[in-house]
N, C-alpha and C positions, 0 to 999 in steps of 0.2 A: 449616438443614442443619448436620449436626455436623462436625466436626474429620474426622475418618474418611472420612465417609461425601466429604468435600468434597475432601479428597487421593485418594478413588478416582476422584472421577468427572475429576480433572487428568489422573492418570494415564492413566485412558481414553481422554482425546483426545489428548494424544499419540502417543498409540500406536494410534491413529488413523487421525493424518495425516502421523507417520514412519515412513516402510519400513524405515530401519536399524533400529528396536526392536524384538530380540526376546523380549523379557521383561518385566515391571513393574518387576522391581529394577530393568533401564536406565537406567528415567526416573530415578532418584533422583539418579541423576551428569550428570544434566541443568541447567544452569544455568537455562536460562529456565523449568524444572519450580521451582527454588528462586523464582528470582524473581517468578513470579506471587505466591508462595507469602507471601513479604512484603512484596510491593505489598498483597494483600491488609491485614494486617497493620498496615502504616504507615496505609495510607486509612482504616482503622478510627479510629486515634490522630488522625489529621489531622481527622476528623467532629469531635470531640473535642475539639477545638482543642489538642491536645499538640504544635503545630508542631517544637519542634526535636527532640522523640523520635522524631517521625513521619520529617523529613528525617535523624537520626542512621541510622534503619534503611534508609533508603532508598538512602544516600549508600555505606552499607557494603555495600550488597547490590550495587550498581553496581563498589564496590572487587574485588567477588568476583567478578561474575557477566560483568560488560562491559554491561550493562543496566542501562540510566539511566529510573526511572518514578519519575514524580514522585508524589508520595501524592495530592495535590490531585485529580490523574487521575480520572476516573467511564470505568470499564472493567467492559463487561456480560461476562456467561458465556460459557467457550467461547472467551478469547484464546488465541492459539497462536503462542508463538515460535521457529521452526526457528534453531538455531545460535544465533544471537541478540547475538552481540555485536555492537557501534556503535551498537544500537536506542536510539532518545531518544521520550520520550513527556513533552510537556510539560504544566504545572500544571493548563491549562485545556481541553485535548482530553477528549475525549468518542469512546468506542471500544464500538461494540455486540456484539451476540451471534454468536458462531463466527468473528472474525476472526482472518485468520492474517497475520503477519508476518515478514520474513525477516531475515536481519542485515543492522545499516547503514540501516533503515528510521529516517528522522527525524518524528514528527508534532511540529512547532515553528511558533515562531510569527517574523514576517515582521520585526521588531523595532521595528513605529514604532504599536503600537496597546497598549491599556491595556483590563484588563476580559476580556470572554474573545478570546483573538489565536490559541490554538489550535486544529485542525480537529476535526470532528464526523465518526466515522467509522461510515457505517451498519451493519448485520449483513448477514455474508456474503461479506466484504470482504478479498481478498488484497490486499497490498503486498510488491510485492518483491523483491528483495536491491537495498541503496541507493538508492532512493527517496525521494526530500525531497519531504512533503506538510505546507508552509510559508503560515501563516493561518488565520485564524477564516472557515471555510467549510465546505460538508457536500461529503461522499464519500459519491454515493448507494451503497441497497441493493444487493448484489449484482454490484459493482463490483469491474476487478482493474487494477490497479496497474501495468506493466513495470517491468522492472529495468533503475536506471538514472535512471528518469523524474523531473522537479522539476515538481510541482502548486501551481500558483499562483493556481487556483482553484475553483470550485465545479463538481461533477463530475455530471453525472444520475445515476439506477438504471441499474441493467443496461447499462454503461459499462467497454469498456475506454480505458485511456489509456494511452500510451507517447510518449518524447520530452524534449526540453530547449527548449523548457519544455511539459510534459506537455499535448497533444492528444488530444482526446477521439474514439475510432471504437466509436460505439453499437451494442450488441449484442439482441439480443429475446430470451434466454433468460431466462427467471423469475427463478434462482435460480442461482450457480453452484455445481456439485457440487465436494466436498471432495475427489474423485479426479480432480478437473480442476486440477489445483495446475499447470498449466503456466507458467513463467517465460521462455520462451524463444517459442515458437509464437505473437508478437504481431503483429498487422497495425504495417506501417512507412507514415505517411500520407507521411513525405517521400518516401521513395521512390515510393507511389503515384501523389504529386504532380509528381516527377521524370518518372515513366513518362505521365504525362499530357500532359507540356509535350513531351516527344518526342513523342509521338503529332499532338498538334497542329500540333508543327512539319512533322509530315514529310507533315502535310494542306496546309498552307500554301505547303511547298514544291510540290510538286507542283498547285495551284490557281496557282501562279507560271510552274511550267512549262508549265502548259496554255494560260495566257495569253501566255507569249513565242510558243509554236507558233500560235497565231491570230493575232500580228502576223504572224509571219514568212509566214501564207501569202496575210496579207494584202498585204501588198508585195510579193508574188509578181504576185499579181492585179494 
């Protein structure tokens, strides 16, 4: 794909999967439109083995952008970063086709492993806003992320997760749609889990009070 042809089709998905664009020209004063732009770029240099040219551009584009990707990165088509600053994408994460990420997203590694320590992240895949997804583990297909949430490990398909430390409430749709970008609308397990343990309790009690009322009419008798 050429030069041209590869900043239209950027520009495309941004403007996509952000409502405030209303133009092409927008994208341009878009950071994470730059920073894909030489992530590309550096990981080109870094196949290459140019390592310190490859982290000089990388390091500057973070100076500019607030987006920290490492060149090392293998990032399929179709990234998308809304806002995007505090985003970290470490050396050895793996990030498939049409993901979207929000600012404050960390893909990093857990700090006590050598070789690949960062996450594998399937196609189709929201994460979002401040979300730590920390280790060498897969983020299945089709999976979304809460905001907020710290993933500490390995996620199925068709999974959402929300939480500290992020819990899994699996989903059965195929594929999520790119106008399903919801951040807020997530199942809460603890509080399910809360509304669970009342319910049980107020089974208990009442199994309690059933049983004081048949003593007492036994002692009646």
């Amino acid at each position: 794909m050429g030069i041209l042809k590869y900043i239209q089709s950027e520009i495309a998905i941004v403007r996509e999967r952000d409502p405030a664009i209303h133009s092409s020209v927008e994208v341009l004063l878009y950071p994470s439109f730059w920073a894909v732009l030489e992530y590309r770029l550096s990981h080109r240099l870094y196949l290459k083995k140019h390592y310190f040219l490859a982290r000089w551009i990388s390091q500057r584009c973070a100076r500019k952008t607030g987006i920290e990707i490492h060149p090392g990165a293998k990032i399929g088509k179709g990234l998308f970063i809304d806002h995007g600053h505090g985003v970290i994408i470490g050396e050895t994460a793996v990030v498939g086709d049409n993901v979207t990420l929000y600012q404050g997203v960390t893909l990093g590694g857990n700090g006590k492993e050598k070789g690949k320590r960062h996450p594998t992240v399937g196609n189709n895949v929201m994460i979002s806003a401040g979300a730590k997804v920390l280790g060498s583990f897969t983020i299945g297909d089709n999976s979304k992320i809460g905001a907020g949430s710290v993933v500490l490990s390995q996620v199925p398909p068709n999974s959402t997760v929300v939480g500290v430390p992020g819990r899994v409430v699996k989903r059965n749709n195929v594929r999520l749609p790119q106008q399903d970008l919801d951040q807020v609308n997530l199942p809460d397990p603890v509080k399910m889990d809360i509304q669970a343990l009342k319910a049980e309790n107020a089974c208990l009690r009442a199994d309690i009070r059933k049983l004081f009322e048949i003593c007492r009419s036994r002692e009646k008798v």
